[in-house]
Backbone and ligand atoms as CSV (ligand in chain L), in Angstrom:
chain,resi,resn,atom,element,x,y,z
A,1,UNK,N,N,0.856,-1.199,0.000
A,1,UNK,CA,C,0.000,0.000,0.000
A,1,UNK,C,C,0.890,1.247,0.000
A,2,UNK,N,N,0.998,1.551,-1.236
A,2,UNK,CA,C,1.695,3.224,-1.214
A,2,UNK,C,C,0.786,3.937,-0.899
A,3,UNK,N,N,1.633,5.132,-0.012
A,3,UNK,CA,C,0.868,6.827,0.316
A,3,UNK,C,C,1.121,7.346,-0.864
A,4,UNK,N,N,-0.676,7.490,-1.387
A,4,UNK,CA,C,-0.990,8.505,-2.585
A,4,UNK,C,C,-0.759,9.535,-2.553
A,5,UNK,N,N,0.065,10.616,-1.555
A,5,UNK,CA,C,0.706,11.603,-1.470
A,5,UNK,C,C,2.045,11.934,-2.071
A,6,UNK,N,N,2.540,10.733,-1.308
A,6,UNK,CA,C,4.438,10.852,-1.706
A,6,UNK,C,C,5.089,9.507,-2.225
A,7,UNK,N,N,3.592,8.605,-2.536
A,7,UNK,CA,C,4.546,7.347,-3.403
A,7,UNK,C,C,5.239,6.227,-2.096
A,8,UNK,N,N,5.692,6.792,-1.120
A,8,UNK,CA,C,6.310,6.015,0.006
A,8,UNK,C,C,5.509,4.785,0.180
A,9,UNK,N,N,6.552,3.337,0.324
A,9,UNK,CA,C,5.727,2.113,0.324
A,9,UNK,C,C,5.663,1.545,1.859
A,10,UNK,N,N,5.636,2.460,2.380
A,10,UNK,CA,C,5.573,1.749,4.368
A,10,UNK,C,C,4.638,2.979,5.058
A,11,UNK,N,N,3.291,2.552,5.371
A,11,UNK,CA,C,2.190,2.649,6.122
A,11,UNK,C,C,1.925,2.085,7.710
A,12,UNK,N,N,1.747,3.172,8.413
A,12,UNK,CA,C,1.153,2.503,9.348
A,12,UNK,C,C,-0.516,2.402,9.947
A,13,UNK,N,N,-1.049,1.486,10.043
A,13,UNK,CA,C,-2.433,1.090,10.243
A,13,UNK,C,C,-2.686,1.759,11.636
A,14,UNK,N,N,-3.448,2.948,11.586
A,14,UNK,CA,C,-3.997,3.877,12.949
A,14,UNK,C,C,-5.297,3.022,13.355
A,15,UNK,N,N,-5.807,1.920,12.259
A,15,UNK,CA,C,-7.627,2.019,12.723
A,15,UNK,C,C,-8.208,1.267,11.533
A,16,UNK,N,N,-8.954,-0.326,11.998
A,16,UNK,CA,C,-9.089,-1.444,11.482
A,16,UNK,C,C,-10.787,-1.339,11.761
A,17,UNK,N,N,-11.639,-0.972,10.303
A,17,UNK,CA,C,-13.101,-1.513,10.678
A,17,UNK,C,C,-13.569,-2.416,9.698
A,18,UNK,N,N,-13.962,-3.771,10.014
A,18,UNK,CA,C,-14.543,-4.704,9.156
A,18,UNK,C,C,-16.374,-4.009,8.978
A,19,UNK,N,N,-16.086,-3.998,7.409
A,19,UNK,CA,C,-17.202,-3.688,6.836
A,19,UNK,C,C,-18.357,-4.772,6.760
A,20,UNK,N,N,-19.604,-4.454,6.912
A,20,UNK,CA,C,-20.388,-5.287,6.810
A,20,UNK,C,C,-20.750,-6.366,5.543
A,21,UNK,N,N,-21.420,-7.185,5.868
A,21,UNK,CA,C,-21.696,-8.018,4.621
A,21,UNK,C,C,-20.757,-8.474,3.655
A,22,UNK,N,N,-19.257,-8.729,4.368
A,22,UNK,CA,C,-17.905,-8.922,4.063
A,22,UNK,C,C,-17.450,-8.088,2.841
A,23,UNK,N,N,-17.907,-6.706,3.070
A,23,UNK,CA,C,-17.849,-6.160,1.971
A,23,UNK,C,C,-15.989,-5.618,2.272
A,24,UNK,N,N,-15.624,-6.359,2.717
A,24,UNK,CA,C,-13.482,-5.948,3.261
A,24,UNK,C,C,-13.563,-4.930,4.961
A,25,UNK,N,N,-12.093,-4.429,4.499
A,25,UNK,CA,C,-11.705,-3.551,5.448
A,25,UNK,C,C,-11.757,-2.418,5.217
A,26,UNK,N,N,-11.957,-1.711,6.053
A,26,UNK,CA,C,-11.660,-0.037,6.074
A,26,UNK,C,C,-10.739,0.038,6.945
A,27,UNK,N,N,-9.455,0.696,6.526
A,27,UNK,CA,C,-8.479,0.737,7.122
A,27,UNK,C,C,-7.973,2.209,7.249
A,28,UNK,N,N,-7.697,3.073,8.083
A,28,UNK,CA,C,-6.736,4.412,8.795
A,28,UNK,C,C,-5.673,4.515,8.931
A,29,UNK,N,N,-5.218,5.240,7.677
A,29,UNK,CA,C,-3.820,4.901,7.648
A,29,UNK,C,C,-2.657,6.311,7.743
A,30,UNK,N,N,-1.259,6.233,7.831
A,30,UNK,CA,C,-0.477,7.140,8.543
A,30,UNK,C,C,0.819,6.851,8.184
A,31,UNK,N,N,1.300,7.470,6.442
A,31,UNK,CA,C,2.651,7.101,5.883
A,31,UNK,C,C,3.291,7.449,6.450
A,32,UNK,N,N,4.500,6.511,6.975
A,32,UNK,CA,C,5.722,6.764,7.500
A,32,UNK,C,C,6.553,7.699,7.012
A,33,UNK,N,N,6.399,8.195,6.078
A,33,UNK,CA,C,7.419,8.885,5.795
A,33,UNK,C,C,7.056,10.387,5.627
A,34,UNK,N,N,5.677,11.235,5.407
A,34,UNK,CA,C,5.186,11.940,5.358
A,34,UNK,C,C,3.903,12.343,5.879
A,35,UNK,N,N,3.734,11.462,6.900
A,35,UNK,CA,C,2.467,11.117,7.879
A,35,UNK,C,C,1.218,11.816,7.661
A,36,UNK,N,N,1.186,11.897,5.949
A,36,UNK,CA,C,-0.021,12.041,5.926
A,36,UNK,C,C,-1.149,11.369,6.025
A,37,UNK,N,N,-2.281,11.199,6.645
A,37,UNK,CA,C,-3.589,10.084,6.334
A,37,UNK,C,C,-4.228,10.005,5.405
A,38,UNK,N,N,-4.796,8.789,5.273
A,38,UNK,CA,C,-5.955,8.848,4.015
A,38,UNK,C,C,-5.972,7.102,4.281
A,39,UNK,N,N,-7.429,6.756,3.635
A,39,UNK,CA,C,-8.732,5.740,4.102
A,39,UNK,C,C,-8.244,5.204,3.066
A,40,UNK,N,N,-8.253,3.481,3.086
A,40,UNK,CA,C,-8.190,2.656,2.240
A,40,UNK,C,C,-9.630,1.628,2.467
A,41,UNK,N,N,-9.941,0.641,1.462
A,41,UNK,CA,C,-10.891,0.024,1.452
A,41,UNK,C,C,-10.362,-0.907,0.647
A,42,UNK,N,N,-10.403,-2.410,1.767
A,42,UNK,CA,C,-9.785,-3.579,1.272
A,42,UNK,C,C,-10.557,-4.427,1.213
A,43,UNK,N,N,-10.749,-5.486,0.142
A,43,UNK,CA,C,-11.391,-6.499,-0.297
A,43,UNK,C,C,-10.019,-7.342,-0.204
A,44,UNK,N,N,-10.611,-8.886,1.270
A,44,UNK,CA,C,-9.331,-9.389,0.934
A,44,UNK,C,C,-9.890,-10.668,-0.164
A,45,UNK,N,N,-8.680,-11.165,-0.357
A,45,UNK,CA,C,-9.011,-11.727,-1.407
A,45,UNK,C,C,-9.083,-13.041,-0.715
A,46,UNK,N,N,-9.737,-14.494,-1.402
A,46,UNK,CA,C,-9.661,-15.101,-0.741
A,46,UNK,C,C,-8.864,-16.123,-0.968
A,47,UNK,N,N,-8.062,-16.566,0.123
A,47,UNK,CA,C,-6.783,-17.405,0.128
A,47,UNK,C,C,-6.791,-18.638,-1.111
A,48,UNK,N,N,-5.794,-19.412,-1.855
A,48,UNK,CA,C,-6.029,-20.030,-2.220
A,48,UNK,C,C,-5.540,-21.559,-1.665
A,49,UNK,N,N,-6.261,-21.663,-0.166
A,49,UNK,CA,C,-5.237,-22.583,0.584
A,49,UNK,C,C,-6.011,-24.040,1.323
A,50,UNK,N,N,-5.142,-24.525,1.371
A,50,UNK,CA,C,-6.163,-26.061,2.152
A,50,UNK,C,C,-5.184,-26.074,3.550
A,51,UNK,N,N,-6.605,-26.977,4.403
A,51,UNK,CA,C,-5.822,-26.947,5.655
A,51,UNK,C,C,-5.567,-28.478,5.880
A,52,UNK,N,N,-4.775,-28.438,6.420
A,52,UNK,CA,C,-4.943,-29.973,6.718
A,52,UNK,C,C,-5.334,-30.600,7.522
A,53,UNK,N,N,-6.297,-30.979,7.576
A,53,UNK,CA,C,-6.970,-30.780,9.721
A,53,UNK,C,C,-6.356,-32.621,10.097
A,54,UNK,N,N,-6.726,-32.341,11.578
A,54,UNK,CA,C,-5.677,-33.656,12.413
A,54,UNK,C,C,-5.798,-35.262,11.704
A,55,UNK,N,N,-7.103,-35.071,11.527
A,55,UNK,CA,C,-7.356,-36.330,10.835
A,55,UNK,C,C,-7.170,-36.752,9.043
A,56,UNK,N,N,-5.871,-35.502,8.555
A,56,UNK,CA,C,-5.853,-35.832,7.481
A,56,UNK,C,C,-6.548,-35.297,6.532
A,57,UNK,N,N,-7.659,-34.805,6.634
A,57,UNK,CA,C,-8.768,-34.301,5.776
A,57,UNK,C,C,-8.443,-33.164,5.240
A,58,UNK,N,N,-8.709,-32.608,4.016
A,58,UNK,CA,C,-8.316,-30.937,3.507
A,58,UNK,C,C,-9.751,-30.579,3.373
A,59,UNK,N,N,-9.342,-28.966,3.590
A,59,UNK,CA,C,-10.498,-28.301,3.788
A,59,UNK,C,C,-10.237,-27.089,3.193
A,60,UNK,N,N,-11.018,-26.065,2.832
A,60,UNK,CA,C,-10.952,-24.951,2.216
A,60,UNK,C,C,-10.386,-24.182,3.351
A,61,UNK,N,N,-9.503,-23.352,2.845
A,61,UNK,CA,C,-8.891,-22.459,4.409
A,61,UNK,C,C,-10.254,-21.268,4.601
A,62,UNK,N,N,-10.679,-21.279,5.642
A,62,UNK,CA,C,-12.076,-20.271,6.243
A,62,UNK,C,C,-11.654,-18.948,7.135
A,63,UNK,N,N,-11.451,-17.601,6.153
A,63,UNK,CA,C,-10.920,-17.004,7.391
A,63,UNK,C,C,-12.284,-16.831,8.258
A,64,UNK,N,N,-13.461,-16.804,7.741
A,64,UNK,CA,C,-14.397,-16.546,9.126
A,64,UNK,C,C,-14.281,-18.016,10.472
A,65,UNK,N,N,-13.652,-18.890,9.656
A,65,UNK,CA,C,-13.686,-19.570,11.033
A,65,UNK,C,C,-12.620,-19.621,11.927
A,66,UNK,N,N,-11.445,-18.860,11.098
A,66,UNK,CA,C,-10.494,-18.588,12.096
A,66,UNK,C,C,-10.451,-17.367,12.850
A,67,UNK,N,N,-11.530,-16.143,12.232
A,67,UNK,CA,C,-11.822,-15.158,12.978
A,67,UNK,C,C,-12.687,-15.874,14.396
A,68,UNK,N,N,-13.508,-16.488,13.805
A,68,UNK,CA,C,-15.083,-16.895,15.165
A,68,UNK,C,C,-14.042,-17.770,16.379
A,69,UNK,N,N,-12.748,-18.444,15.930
A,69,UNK,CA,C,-12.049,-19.029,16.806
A,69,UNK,C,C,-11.283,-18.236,17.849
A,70,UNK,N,N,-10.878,-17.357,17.102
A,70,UNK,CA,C,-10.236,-15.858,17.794
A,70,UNK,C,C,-11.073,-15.063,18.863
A,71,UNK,N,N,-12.176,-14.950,18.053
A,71,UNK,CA,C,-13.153,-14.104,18.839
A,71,UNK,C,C,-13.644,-15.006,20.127
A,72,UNK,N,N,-13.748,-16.430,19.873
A,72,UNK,CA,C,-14.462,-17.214,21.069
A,72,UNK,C,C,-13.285,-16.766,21.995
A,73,UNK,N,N,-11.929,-17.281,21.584
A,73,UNK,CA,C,-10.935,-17.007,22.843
A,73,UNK,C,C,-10.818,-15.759,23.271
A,74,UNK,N,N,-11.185,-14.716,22.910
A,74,UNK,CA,C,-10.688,-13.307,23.059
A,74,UNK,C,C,-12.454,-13.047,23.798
A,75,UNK,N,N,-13.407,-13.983,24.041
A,75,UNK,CA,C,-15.138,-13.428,24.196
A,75,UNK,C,C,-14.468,-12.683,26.306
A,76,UNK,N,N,-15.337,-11.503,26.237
A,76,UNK,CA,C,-15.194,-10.409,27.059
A,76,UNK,C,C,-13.587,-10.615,27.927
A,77,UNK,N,N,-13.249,-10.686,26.989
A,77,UNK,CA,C,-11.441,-10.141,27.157
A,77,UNK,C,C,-10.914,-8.506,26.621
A,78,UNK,N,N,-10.491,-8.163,27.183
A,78,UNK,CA,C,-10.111,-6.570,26.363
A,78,UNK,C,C,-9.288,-6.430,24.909
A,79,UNK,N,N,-9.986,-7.431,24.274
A,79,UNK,CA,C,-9.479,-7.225,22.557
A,79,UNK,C,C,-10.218,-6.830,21.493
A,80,UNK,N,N,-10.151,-5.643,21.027
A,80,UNK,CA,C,-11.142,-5.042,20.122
A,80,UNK,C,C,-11.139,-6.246,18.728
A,81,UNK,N,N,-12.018,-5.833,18.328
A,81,UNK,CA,C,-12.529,-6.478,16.925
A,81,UNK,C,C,-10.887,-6.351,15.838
A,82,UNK,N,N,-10.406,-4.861,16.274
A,82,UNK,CA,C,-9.803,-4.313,15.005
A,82,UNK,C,C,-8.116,-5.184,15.683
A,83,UNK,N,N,-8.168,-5.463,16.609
A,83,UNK,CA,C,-7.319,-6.372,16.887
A,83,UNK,C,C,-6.666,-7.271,16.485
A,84,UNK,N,N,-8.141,-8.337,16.882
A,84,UNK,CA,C,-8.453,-9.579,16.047
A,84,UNK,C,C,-8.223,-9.475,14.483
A,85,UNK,N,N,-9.082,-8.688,13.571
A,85,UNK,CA,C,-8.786,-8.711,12.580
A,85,UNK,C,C,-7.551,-8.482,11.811
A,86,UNK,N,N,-6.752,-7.693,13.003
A,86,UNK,CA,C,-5.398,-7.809,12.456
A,86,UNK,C,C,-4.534,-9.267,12.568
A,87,UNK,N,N,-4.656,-9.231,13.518
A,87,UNK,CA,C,-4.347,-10.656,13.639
A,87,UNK,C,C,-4.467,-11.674,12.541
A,88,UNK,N,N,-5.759,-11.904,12.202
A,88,UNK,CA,C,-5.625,-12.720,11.219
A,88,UNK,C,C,-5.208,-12.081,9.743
A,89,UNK,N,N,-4.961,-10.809,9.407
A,89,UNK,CA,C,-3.829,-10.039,8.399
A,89,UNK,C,C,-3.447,-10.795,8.336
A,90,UNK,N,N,-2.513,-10.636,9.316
A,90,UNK,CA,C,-1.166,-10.252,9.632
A,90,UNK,C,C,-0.904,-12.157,9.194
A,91,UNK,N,N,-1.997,-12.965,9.764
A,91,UNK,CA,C,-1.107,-14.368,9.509
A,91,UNK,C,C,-1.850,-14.870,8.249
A,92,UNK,N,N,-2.704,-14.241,7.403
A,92,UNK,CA,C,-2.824,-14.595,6.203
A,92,UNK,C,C,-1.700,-13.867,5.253
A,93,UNK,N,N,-1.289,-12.499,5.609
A,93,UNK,CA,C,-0.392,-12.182,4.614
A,93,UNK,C,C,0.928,-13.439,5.195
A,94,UNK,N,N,1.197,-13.845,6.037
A,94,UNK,CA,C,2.511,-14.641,6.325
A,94,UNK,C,C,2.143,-16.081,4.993
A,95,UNK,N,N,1.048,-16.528,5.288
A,95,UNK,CA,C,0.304,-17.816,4.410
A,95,UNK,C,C,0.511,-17.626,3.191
A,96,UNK,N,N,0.016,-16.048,2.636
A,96,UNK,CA,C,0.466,-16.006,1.539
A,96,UNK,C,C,1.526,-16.243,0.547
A,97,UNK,N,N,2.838,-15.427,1.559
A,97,UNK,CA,C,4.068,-15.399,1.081
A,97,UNK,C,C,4.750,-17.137,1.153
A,98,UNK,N,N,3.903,-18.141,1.781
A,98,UNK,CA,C,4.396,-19.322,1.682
A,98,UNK,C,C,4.471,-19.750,0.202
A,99,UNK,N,N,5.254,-20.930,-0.207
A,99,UNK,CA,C,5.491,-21.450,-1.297
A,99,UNK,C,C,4.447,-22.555,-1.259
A,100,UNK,N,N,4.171,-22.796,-0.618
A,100,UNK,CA,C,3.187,-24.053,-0.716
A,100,UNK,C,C,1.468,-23.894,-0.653
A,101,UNK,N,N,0.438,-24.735,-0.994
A,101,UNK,CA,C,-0.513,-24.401,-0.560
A,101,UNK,C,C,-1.330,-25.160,0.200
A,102,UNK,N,N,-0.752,-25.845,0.994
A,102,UNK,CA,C,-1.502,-26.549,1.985
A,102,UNK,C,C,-0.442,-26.266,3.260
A,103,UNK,N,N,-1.450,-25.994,4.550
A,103,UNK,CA,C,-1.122,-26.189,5.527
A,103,UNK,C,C,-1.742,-26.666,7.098
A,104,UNK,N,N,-1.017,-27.407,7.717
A,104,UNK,CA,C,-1.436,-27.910,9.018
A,104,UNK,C,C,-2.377,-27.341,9.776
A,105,UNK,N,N,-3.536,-27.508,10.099
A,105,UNK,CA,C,-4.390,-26.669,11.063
A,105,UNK,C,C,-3.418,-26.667,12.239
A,106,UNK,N,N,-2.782,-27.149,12.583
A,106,UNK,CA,C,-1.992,-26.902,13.912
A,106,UNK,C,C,-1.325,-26.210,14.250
A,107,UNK,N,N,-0.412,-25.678,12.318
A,107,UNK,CA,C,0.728,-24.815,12.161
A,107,UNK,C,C,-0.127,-23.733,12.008
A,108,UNK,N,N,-1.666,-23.579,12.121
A,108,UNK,CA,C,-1.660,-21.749,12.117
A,108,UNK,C,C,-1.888,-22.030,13.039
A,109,UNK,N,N,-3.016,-22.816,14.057
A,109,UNK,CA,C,-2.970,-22.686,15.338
A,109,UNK,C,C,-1.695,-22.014,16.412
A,110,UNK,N,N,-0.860,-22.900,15.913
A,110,UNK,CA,C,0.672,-22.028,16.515
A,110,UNK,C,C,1.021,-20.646,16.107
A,111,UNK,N,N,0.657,-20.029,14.602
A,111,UNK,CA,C,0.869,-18.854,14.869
A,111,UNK,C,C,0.212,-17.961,15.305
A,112,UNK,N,N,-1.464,-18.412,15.350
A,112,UNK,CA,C,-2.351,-17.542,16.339
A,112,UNK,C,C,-1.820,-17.291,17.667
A,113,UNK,N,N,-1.330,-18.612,18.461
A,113,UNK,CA,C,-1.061,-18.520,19.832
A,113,UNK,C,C,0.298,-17.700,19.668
A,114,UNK,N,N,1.422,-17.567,18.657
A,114,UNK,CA,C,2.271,-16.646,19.121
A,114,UNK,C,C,2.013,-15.156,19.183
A,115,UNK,N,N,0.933,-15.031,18.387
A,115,UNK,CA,C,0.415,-13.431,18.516
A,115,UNK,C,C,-0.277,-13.093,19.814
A,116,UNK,N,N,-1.458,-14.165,19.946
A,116,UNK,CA,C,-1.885,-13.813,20.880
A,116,UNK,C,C,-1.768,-14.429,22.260
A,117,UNK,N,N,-0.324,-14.583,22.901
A,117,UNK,CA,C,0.263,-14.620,23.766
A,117,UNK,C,C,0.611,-13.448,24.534
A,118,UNK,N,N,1.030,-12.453,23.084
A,118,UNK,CA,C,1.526,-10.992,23.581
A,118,UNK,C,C,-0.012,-10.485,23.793
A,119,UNK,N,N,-0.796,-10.935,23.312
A,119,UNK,CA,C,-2.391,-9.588,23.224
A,119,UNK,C,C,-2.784,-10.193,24.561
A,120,UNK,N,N,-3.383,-10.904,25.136
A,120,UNK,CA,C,-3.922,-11.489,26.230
A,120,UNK,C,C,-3.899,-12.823,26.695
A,121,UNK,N,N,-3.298,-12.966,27.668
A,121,UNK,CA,C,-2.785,-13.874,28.130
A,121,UNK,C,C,-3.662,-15.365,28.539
A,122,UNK,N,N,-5.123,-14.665,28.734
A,122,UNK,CA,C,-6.534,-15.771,29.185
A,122,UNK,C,C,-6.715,-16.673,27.726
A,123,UNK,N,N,-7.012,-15.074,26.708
A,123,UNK,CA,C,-7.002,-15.580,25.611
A,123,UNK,C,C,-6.116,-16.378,24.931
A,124,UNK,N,N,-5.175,-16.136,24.673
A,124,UNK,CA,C,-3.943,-17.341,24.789
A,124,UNK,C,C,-3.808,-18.453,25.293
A,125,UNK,N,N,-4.781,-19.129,26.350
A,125,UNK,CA,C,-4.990,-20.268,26.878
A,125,UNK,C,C,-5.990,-20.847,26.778
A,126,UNK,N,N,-7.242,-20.139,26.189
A,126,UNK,CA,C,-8.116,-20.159,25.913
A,126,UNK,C,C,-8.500,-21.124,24.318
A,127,UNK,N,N,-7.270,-20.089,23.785
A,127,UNK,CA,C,-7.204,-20.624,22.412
A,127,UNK,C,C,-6.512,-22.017,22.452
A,128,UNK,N,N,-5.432,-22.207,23.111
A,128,UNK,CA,C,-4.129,-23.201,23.182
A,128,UNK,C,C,-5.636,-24.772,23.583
A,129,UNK,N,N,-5.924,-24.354,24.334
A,129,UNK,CA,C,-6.996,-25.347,24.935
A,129,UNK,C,C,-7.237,-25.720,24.081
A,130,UNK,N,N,-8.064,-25.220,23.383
A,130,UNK,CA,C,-9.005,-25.212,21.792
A,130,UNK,C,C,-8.721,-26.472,20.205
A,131,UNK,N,N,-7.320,-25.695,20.483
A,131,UNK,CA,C,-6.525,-25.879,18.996
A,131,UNK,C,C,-5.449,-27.057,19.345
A,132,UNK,N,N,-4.728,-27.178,20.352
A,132,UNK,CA,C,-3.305,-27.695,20.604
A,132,UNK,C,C,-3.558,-29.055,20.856
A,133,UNK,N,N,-5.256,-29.699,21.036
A,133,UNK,CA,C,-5.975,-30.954,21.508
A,133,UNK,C,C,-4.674,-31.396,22.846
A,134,UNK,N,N,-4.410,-30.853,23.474
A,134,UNK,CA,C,-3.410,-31.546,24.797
A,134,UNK,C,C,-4.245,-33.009,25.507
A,135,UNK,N,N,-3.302,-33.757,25.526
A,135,UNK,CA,C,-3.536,-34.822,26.318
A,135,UNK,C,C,-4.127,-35.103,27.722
A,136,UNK,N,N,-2.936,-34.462,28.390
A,136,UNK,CA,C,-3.807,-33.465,29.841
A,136,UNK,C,C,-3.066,-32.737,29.773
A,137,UNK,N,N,-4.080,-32.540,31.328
A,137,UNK,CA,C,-3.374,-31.088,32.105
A,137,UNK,C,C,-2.211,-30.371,32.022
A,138,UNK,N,N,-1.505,-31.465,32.137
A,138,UNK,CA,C,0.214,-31.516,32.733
A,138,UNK,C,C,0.866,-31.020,31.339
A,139,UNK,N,N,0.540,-31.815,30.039
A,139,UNK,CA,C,1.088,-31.280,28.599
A,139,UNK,C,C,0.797,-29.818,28.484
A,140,UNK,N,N,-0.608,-29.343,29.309
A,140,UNK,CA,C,-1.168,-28.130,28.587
A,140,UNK,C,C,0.118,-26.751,29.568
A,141,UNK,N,N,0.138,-27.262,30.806
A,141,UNK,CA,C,0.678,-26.665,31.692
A,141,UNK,C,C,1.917,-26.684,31.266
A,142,UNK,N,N,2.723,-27.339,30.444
A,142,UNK,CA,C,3.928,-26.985,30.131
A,142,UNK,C,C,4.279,-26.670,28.978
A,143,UNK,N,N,2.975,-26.455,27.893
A,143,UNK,CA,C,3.278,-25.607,26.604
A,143,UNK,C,C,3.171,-24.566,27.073
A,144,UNK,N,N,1.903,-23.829,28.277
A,144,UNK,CA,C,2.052,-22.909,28.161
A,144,UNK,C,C,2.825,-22.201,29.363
A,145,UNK,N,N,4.089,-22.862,29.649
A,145,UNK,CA,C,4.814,-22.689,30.517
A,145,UNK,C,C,5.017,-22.153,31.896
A,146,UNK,N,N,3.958,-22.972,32.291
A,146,UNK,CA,C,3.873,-22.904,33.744
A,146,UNK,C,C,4.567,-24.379,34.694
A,147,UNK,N,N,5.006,-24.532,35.445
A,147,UNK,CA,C,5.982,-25.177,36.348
A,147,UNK,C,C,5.216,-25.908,36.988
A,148,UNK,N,N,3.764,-26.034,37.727
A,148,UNK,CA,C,3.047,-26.518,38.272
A,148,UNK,C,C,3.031,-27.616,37.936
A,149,UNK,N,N,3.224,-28.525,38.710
A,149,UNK,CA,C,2.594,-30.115,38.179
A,149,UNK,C,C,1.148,-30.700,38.834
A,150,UNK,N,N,0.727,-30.845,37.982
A,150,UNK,CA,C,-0.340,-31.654,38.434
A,150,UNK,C,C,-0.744,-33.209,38.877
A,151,UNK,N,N,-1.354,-33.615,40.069
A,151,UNK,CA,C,-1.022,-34.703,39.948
A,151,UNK,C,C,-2.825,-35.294,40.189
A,152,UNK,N,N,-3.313,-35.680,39.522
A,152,UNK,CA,C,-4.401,-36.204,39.364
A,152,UNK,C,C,-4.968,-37.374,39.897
L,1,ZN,ZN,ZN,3.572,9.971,2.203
């Protein structure tokens, strides 16, 4: 995204609103280099990717179901919408730049939880629960690195 001002190709995102009726993003933006603003309107496109879920099966990659997964872990946690939606940007543009087009439901699972480790910490365990299928307790307690042992 160049600033239609000065051509400069590095933006920073002030302000993330998902438009209704998946009509994209409206995004607030703030060129680095001449900090001027001005509104973009993004239609993302949709991935051309399979997942590979645990049992082998491929599936169409869904960003609404990796948003509704986000949002369950993040439900009355202090993470705005425009958050979340970055979030999943941020790890579809990573998907993109892959060479391949299939990937592990587990391997985005892992990069959700590295983002949102730093955003909220409930949520982050919330999700790990979810996605990581742990065996028990004790596995879950030491991915997400706590010392406690449990003894059941
Ligand atoms: Zn500029």
């Amino acid at each position: 995204m160049n600033c239609p001002y000065c051509d400069y190709d590095d933006t920073s995102v002030l302000e993330s609103r998902s438009l209704p009726e998946d009509k994209g993003v409206r995004r607030r933006r703030e060129c680095k280099k001449c900090s001027k603003r001005f509104t973009t309107h993004e239609k993302i496109v949709n991935l051309d990717l399979k997942v590979i879920k645990k049992s082998g099966v491929l599936e169409d990659y869904d960003r609404e179901k990796l948003l509704k997964g986000v949002k369950k872990a993040c439900y009355k946690r202090m993470v705005s919408s425009e958050v979340i939606e970055a979030l999943v940007d941020e790890i579809e543009m990573k998907l993109l730049k892959r060479q391949t087009t299939q990937i592990k439901s587990s391997d985005i699972g892992k990069m959700v939880l590295n983002r949102l480790k730093k955003i909220d910490e409930l949520a982050f365990m919330r999700f790990a629960s979810v996605y990581m299928d742990f065996e028990d307790a004790n596995q879950f307690r030491l991915f997400i690195g706590c010392p406690v042992k449990i003894n059941n």
